[in-house]
C-alpha positions in Angstrom: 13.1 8.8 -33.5 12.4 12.3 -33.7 13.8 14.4 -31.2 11.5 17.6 -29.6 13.0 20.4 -28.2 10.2 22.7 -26.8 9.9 25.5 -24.1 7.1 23.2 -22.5 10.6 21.0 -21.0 11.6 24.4 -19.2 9.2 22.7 -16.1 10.8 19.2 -16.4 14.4 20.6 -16.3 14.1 22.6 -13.4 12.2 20.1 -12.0 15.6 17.8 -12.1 17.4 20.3 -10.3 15.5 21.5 -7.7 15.3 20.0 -4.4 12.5 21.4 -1.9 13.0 21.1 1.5 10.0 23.5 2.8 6.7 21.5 3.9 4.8 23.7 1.0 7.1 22.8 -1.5 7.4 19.3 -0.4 3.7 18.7 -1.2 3.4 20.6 -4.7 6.6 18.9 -5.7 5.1 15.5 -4.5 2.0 16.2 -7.1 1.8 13.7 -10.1 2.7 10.0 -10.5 6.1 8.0 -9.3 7.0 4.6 -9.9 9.8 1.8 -9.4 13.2 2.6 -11.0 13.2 -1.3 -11.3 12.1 -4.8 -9.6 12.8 -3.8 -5.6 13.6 -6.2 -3.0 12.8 -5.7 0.5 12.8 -7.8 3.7 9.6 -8.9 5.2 8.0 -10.4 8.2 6.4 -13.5 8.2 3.1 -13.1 8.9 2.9 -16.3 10.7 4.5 -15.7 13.6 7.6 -18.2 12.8 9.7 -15.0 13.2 11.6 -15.7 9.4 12.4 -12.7 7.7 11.9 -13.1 3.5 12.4 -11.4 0.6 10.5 -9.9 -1.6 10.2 -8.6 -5.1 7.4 -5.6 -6.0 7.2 -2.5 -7.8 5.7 0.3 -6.6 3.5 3.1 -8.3 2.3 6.0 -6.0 0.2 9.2 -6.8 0.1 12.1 -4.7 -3.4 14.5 -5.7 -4.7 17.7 -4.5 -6.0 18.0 -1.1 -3.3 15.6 0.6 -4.9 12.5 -1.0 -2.8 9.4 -2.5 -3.1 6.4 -4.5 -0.8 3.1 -4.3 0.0 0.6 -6.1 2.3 -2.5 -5.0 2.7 -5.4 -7.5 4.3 -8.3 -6.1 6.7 -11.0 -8.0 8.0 -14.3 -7.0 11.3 -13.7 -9.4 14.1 -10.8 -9.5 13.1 -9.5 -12.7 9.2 -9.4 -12.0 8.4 -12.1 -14.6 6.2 -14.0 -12.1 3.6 -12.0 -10.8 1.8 -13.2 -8.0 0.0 -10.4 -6.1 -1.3 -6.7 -6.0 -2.5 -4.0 -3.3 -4.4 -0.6 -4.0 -4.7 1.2 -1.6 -5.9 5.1 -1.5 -6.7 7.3 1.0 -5.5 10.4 3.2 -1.6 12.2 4.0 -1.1 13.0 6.7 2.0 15.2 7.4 4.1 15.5 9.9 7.6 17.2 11.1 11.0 17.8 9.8 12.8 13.6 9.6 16.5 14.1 11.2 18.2 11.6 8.0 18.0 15.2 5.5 17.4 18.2 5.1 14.2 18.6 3.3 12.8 15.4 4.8 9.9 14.9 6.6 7.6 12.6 8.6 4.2 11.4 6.5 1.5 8.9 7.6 -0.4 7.2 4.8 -4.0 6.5 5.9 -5.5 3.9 3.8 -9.2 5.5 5.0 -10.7 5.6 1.3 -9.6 1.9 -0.3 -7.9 -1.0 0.0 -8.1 -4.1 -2.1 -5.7 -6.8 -3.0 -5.8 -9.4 -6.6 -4.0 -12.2 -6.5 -2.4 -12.7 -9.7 -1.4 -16.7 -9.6 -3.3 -19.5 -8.4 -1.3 -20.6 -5.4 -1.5 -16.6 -4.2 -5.4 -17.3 -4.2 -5.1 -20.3 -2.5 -3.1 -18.8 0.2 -5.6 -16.4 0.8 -9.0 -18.4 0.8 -6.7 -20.2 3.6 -7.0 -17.5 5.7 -9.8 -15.7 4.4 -12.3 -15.1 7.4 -16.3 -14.7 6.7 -17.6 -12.0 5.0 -15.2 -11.8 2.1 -15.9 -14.0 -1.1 -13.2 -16.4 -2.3 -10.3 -14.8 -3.9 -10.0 -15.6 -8.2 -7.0 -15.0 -9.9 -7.3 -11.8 -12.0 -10.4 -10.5 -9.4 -9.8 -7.5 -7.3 -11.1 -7.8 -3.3 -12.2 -5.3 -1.6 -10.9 -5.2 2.4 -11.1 -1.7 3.4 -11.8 -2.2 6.8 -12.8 -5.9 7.6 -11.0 -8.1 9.6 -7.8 -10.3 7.6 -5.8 -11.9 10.4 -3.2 -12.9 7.8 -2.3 -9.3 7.1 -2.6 -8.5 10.9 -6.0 -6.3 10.0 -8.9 -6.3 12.5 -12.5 -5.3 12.1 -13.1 -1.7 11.3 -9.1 -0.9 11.2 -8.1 1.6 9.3 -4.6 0.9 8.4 -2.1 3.8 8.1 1.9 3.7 7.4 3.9 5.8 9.1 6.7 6.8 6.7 9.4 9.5 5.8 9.5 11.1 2.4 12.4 13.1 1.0 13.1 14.5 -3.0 16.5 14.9 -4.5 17.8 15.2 -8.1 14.3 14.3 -9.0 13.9 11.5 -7.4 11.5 11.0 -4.5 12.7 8.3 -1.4 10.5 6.8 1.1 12.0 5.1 3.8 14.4 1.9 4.1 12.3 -1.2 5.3 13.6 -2.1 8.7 16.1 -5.0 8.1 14.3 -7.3 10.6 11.3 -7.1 8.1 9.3 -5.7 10.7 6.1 -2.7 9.2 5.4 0.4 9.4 2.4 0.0 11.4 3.0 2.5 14.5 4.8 5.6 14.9 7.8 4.3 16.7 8.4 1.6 13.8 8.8 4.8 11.5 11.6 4.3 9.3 15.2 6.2 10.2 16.8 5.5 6.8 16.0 6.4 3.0 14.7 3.4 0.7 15.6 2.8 -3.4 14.2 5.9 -4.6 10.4 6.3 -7.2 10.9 8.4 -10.6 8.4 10.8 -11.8 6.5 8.7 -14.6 7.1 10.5 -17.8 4.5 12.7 -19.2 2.8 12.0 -22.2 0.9 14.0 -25.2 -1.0 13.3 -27.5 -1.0 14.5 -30.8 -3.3 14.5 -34.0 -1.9 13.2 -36.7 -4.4 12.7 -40.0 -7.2 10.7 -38.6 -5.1 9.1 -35.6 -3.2 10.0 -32.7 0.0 9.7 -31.3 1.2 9.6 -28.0 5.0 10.4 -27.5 6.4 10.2 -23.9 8.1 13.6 -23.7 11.9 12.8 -23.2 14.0 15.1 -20.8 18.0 15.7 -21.4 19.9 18.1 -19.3 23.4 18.9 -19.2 24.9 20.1 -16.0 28.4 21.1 -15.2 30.2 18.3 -13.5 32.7 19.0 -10.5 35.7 16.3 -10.3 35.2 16.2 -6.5 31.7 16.5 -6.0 30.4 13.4 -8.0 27.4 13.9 -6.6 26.3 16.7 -8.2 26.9 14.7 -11.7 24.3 11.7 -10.8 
């Protein structure tokens, strides 16, 4: 493997060390794409009403665009190592920011307002099934493999009514390049009103690495730009060294 060491990582190195805690440079250091360290697990209320908390698997893949828009991604798994698939969500739509969060300095408060798309595709035939259980009229029978859109229209198994548009009232907070959300409440319980907003900081998202291309004879090559910075390390401030 060749190795590439170019001014062009100046960006990506600072970008490691840097920490914004400002509202303006918590948005332009939000910018770009961030996904899943790993498989996550997470608590989760059931639905049903039987008042059992499960678990579950996903990864997540956000990205935050110009003019406070986002894009979301949440692939679901039935295993710990995301072998079994079973379910996805899209979701898109508007930020809406809010004020300082009291768990760090640099958080803040962030609503996610899924007002421009939301579909889900279930990925395994018994995730289908569940769905056409409680599918109401006016949305056409889930296939595995076939994105549905439900922006807006009534799904009582997710709790959605007609005409809803669902937000997620969140934190966000950035630290040695790594951005956190926040924890899932341990009763499984969402973030579906402003005083179920989250008080704790969840497994953190990593910037997805950048990629070039380049021309090379009559093809071309796309090399994941690799990032390797060496900081100082203090005995009694392992932090610092993470």
């Amino acid at each position: 493997m060749s190795l590439f060491v170019e001014a062009v990582f100046a960006n990506e190195r600072k970008e490691m060390s840097e920490q914004p805690t400002s509202l303006e440079d918590v948005k332009k250091y939000a910018l770009g794409e961030w996904e899943s360290l790993a498989i996550e697990l997470r608590p989760t209320e059931d639905r049903t009403g039987s008042g059992k908390i499960t678990p579950t698997y996903l990864r997540r893949h956000f990205t935050f665009e110009e003019a406070d828009k986002f894009t979301g991604v949440i692939t679901m798994f039935a295993d710990d190592y995301g072998e079994a698939p079973t379910m996805e969500f899209e979701f898109k739509g508007d930020l809406k920011w809010g004020g300082v969060h009291p768990i760090a300095n640099g958080a803040w408060s962030i609503d996610y307002v899924l007002a421009e798309g939301f579909s889900v595709t279930p990925l395994h035939e018994q995730t289908a099934q569940l769905l056409n259980q409680g599918r109401p009229n006016g949305i056409a029978p889930f296939k595995v493999g076939q994105k549905a859109d439900i922006l807006k229209k009534a799904f009582p198994l997710f709790q959605i009514v007609e005409g809803q548009v669902v937000s997620d009232y969140d934190l966000i907070y950035f630290s040695h390049g790594l951005l956190f959300m926040g924890a899932k409440h341990v009763d499984g319980t969402p973030f579906d009103k402003p005083e179920r907003r989250p008080h704790q900081l969840q497994i953190p998202l990593q910037r997805k690495p950048r990629q070039r291309t380049e021309k090379s004879g009559e093809r071309y090559e796309t090399r994941t730009q690799m990032v390797v910075v060496y900081r100082p390390c203090i005995l009694n401030s392992m932090d610092d060294c993470l």
